[in-house]
N, C-alpha and C positions, 0 to 999 in steps of 0.2 A: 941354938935353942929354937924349938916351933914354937910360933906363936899363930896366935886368927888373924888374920889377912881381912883389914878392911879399909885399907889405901891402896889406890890405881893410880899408875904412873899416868899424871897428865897431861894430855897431849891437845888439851883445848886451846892452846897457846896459837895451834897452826890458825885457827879461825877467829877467836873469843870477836876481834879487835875489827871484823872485815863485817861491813853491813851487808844486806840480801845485795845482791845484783837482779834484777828482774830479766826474766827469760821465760815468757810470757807468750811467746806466738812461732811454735814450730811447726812444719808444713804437715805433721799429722800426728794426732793425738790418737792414745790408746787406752781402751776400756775395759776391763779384766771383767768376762762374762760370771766366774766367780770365784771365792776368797776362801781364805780358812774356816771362816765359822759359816759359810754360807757354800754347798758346795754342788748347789744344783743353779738353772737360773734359763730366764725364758724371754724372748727376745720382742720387742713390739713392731719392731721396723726392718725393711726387709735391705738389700744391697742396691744403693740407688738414690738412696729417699736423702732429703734432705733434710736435717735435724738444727734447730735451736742451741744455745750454748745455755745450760740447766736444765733442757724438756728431758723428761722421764721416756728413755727409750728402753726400759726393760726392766725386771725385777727380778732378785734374787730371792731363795728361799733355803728357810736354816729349820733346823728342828722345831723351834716356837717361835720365827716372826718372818717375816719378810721386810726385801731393804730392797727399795727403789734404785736404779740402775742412772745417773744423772749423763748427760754428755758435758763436757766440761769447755767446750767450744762448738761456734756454729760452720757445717760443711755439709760434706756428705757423706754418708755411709759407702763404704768403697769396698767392706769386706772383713774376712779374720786372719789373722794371724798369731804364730803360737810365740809368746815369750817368755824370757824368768817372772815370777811373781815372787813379793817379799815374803812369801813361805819357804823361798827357795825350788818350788818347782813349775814346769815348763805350762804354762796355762794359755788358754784360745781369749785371745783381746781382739776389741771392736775396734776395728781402723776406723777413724772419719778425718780427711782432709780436711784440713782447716781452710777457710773461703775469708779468715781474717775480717770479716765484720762484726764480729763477737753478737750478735744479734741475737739476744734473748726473751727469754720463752715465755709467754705473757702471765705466766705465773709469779715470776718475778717482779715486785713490786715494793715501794717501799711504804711504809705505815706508820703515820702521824703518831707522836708522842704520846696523843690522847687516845688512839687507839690502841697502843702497847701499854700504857696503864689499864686499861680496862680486860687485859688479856687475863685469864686465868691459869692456874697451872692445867687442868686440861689440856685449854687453849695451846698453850706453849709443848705441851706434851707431844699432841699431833702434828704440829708446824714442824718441830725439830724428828720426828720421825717421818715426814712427808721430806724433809730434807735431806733424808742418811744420816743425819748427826751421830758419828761414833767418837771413843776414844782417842783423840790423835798425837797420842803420846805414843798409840803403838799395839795400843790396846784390843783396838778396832770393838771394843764393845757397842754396842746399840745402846746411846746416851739417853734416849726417851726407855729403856727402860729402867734407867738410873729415875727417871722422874716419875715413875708409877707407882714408887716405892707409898704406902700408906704408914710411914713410920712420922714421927714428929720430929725435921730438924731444927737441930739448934745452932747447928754450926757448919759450914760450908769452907773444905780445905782447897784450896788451888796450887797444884803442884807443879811448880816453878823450877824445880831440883835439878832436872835433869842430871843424873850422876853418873852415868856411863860417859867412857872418854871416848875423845874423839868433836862428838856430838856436838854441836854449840846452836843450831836453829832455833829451837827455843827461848833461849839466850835474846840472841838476835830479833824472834819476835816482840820479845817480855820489853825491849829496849827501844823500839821502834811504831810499837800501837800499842803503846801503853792506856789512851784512853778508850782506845774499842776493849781491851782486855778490863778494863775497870767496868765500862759499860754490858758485859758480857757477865761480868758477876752480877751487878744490881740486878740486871735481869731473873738471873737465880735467884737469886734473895727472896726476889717478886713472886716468884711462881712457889716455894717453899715456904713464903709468908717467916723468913729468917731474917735476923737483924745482926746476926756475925757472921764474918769470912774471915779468913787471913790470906793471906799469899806466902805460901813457904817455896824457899829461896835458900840455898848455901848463906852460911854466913858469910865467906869468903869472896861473894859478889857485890862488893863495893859499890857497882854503879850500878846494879839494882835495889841498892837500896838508896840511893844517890836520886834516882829516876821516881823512884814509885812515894821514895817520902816531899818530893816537891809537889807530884800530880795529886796525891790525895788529901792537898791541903787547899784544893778546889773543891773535894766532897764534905763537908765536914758534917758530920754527924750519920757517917754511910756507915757505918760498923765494920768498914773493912779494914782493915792492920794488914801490918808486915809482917810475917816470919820469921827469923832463921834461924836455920837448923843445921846441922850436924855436914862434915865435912865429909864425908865416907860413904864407902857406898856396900850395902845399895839403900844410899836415905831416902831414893827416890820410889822404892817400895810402899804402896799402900799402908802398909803394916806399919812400917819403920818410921813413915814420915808420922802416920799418927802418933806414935807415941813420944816424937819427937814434939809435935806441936800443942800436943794437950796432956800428955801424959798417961793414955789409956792404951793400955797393951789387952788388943783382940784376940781371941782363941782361935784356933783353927780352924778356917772355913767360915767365920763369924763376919755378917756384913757389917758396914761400919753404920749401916743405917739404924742398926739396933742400939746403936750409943747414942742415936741424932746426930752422927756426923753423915755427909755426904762430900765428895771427894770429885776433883776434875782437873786435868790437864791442863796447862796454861793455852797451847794451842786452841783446846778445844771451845776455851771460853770466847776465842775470836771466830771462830766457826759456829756459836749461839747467837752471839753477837749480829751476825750476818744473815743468820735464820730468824730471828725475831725481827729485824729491821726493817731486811729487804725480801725476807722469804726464799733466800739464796741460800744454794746446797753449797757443798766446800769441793771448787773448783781449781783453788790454787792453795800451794803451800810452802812452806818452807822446807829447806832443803841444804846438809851440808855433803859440800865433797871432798873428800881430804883422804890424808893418806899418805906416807911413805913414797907412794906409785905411781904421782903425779907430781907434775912440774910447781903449780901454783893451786895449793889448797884454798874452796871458796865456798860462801853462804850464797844458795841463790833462792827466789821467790820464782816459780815456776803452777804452768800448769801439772795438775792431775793429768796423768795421764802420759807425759814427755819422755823419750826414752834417753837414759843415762849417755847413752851413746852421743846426743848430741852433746851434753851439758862436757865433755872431757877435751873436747878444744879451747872450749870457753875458760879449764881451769891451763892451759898450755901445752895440754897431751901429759903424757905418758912419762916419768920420767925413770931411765933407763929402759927402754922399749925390745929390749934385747931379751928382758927379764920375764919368768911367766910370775901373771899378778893373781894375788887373793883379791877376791871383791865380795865384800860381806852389805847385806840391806841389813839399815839397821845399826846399830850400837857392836861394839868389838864382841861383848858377855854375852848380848841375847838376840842379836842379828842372825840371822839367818846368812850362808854360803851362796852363791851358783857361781857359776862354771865359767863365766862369761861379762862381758861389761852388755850384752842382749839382755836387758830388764830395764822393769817401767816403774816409774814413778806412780803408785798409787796412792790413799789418803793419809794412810798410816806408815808410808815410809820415810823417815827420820833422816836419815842420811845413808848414803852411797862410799864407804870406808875401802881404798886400793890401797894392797899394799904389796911389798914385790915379796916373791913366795922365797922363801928361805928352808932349808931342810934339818930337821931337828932328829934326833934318836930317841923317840921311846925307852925307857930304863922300867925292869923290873918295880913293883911298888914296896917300898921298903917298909912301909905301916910308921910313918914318920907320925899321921894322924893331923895333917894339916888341913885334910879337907872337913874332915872333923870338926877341927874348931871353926875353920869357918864359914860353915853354913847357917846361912842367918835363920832358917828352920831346922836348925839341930837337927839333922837324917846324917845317917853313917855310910857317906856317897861309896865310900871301899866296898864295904858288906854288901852292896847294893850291885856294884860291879863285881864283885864275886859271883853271887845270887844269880846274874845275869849269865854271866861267862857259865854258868852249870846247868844254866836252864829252866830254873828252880822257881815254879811260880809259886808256890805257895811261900817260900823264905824270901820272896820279890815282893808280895803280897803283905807280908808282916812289919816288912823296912819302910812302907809308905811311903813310894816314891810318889804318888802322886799330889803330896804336899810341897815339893819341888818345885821353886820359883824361876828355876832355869835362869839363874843369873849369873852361875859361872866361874863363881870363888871358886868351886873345889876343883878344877881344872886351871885356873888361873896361879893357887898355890902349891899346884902340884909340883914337888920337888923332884920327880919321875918322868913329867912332863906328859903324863897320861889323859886321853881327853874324857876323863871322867862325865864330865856334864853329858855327853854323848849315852854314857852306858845307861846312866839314869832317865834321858831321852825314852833307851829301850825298855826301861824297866816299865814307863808309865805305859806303854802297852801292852808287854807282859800282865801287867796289873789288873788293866781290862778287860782282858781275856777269860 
């Protein structure tokens, strides 16, 4: 019998249990001149200079904003080199030596209590967009313009879920700086003039609600609560997790800011946290590496910027080295491939997922309709691959792929083993066209 596919065999077991390891000063750190949503970008300092660890050495520029270019340690510029980026392709990164004094940039500073009560949301707006403040769930959205929004919130969600397997950093943070992550909401709070948040969390996370119901019974009277919600995935969806936590199912395309909700990554509120406080960009982050592929799967706290390649000694090497590995950035569903363990560790990369490559037979699709059911935005990913495979923009066009959350159910259930997510991939450019 088909049924909707919305359990994923877990594999968070390899990590849940292993705190960060810090791995915090490697002989050269790399800058990805620029990103998916930013893909032009213009350089301030030449090969030579020596840079601050925070000083703005260059800006990126996207169709409506610009995002400052941080260095994430103090050295010297020594040059470019091309590596993977969490898009999956080969991009020109700023080499700087690291000179291990972490010597930063006197922008950096830290700001008295009573001067962060008197901040405004303006205030707070420009700090965190002078800081890069994105998404770092993965999202890599620009967070200050999550705070331009002139809508009235009422309620602020902090998404805790993490529901793709594998993954546990998050985890790991949410358990480890639990009061910069409490401190990093009140700040929201502050600048939205809101007096509720929750923290949504799996229900099935015992010791975060173990952790978070001890800490916040030092805030009393903060309006923040606990969450939890649903076991499946993807509850860590936007969409899902709302109407998990307040019971408001959004339309299509609809922001959540027209409900008075506003929504953020747990990581991301310790990256607020750091920008309100200290005036500090997000330099370092959490990081898991696991996998089939390697010897001793591990959570580490690392610089922005570190490339993978060192971090795989650290987890034991390789395990079966004889094997050729998959290396996905990112989450198994919505990570991105390349080719290689050459890729760097940028803001919004989540984890570094080896596994040893196994060869599978594609099967005719039998219209079993399992991707069907389980797409959590109802599109008909078959039709969609049909449409594609004929070339068919205008019947590519009317399927709406570009409602497509790219999270992978309908590949995942595929009983044909077809990697459907992919064809829908082509369809959202099809669509553009």
């Amino acid at each position: 019998m088909i049924a909707k596919t919305h359990k994923i065999h877990d594999t968070k077991n390899l990590t849940k249990s292993l705190p960060a390891l810090r791995y915090t000063e490697p002989k050269y750190l790399y800058i990805a001149m620029a990103n998916a949503r930013c893909p032009k970008a213009e350089l301030f300092i030449k090969e030579g200079d020596h840079v601050n660890s925070c000083q703005v050495i260059g800006v990126r520029h996207a169709a409506f904003f610009d995002q400052p270019i941080h260095a994430t340690c103090s050295g010297t510029f020594v040059g470019f080199e091309k590596h993977y980026h969490r898009n999956g392709k080969l991009t020109d990164f700023i080499k700087i030596e690291n000179d291990f004094k972490d010597t930063r940039d006197p922008s950096v500073k830290e700001r008295t209590p009573e001067e962060i009560a008197a901040l405004t949301k303006e205030d707070m707006t420009e700090i965190i967009k002078n800081c890069a403040m994105v998404g770092l769930g993965g999202s890599s959205f620009p967070t200050y313009i999550k705070f331009q929004t002139d809508k009235k919130i009422n309620l602020i969600l902090i998404n805790a879920i993490e529901c793709e397997p594998y993954i546990t950093a998050d985890r790991r943070l949410a358990l480890e700086y639990p009061y910069r992550i409490i401190q990093g909401i009140k700040y929201v709070m502050q600048a939205f003039d809101c007096h509720h948040a929750k923290i949504c969390f799996k229900s099935k996370y015992h010791d975060l609600k173990e952790v978070y119901t001890q800490v916040l019974k030092e805030y009393p009277g903060s309006g923040i609560e606990l969450c939890p919600v649903g076991n499946y995935y993807p509850q860590g969806w936007e969409v899902e997790m709302i109407k998990s936590a307040t019971g408001i199912q959004l339309n299509p395309g609809e922001l959540p800011s027209n409900r008075g909700i506003i929504n953020f990554n747990i990581s991301t509120m310790v990256g607020i946290y750091k920008a309100i406080r200290y005036n500090l960009p997000v330099i370092k982050r959490d990081i898991t590496v696991t996998g089939d592929g390697i010897m001793y799967p591990k959570n580490f706290r690392v610089r922005v910027g570190t490339s993978i390649k060192e971090l795989i000694p650290l987890c034991g090497g390789y395990k079966n080295p004889e094997k050729d590995k998959i290396f996905i950035l990112g989450g198994p569903m919505m990570g991105a491939s390349v080719p290689s363990d050459d890729c760097i560790i940028t803001k919004t990369v989540t984890s570094i997922i080896i596994l040893d490559k196994s060869d599978y037979k594609e099967e005719p699709c039998v219209r079993c309709g399992s991707c069907v059911l389980s797409c959590p935005v109802h599109l008909e990913p078959v039709q969609i691959m049909n449409a594609v495979k004929a070339n068919d923009k205008e019947r590519v066009k009317k399927l709406n792929p570009l409602r497509c959350i790219e999270c992978g159910l309908c590949a995942y259930s595929c009983t044909s083993k077809i990697q459907v997510t992919d064809y829908v991939r082509r369809a959202k450019i099809l669509a553009k066209l």
